[in-house]
C-alpha positions in Angstrom: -15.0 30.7 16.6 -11.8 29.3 15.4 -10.6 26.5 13.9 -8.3 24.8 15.9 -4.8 23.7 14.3 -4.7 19.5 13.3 -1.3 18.1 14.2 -0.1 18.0 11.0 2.6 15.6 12.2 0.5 12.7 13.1 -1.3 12.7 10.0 1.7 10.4 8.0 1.8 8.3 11.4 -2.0 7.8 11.3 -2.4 7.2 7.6 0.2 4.6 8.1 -1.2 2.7 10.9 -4.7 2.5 9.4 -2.5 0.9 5.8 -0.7 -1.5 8.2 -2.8 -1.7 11.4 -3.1 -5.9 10.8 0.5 -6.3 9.8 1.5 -4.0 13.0 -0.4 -6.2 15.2 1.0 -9.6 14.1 4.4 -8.6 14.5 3.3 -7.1 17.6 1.9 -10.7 18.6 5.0 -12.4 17.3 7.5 -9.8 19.2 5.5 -10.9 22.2 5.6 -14.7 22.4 9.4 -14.7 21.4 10.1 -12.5 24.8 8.1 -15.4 26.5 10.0 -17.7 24.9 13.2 -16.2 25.8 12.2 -15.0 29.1 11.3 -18.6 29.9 14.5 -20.0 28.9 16.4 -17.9 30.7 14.3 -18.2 33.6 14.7 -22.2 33.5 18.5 -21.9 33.1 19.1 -20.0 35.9 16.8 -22.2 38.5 19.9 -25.0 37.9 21.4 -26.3 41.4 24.4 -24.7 42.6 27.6 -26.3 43.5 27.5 -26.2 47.1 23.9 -28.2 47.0 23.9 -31.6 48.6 21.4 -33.6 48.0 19.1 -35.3 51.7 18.3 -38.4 50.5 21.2 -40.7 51.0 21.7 -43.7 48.3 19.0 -46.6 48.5 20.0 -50.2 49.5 19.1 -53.3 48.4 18.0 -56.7 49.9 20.1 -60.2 49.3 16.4 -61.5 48.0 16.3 -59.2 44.9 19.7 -58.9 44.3 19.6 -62.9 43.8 16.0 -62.4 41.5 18.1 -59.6 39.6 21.7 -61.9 38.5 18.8 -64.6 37.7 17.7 -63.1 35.1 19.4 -63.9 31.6 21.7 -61.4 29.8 21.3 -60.9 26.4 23.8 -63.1 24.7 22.2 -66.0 26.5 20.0 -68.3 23.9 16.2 -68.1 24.1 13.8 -70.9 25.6 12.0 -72.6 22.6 8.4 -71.1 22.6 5.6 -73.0 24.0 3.3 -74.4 21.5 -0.4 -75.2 22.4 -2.1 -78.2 20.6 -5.8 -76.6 21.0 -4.8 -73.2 19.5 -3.7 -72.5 16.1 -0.8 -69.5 15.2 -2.7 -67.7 12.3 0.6 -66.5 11.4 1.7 -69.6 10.1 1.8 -71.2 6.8 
């Protein structure tokens, strides 16, 4: 009986993959999330609306009751109310 031939070409290929089989399959890894990555992005820039999209829900109104609660309220270059002090509780923050 013969011997049959080795492929004496994969020998470099094999020796190399058993040196670097760990460092092959971490770039492997990596390669694969930054396609995700990217395909993800791309995939969530192109879902953006069009131009000719139009929107169904038509702009809310508002009742004279809270549009009155909303100019009563005071804008910020108005002074502050002085604090109300209780005489049965003490600040422990103060000296």
């Amino acid at each position: 009986m013969q011997k049959k031939p080795s492929a004496s070409f994969l020998k470099p290929i094999v020796k190399l993959f058993n040196s670097f089989h760990m460092t092959i399959f971490i770039v492997f890894i990596i390669a694969c999330l930054a396609a995700a990555v990217l395909f993800l992005t791309n995939m969530l820039n192109d879902a953006s609306v069009g131009d000719n999209y139009t929107p169904t829900a038509g702009p809310g109104t508002i009742d004279q009751v809270t549009l009155d609660r909303i100019n009563a309220l005071h804008t910020s270059s108005d002074s502050l109310p002085a604090p109300i002090t209780y005489p049965a509780r003490s600040n422990p923050f103060t000296e």
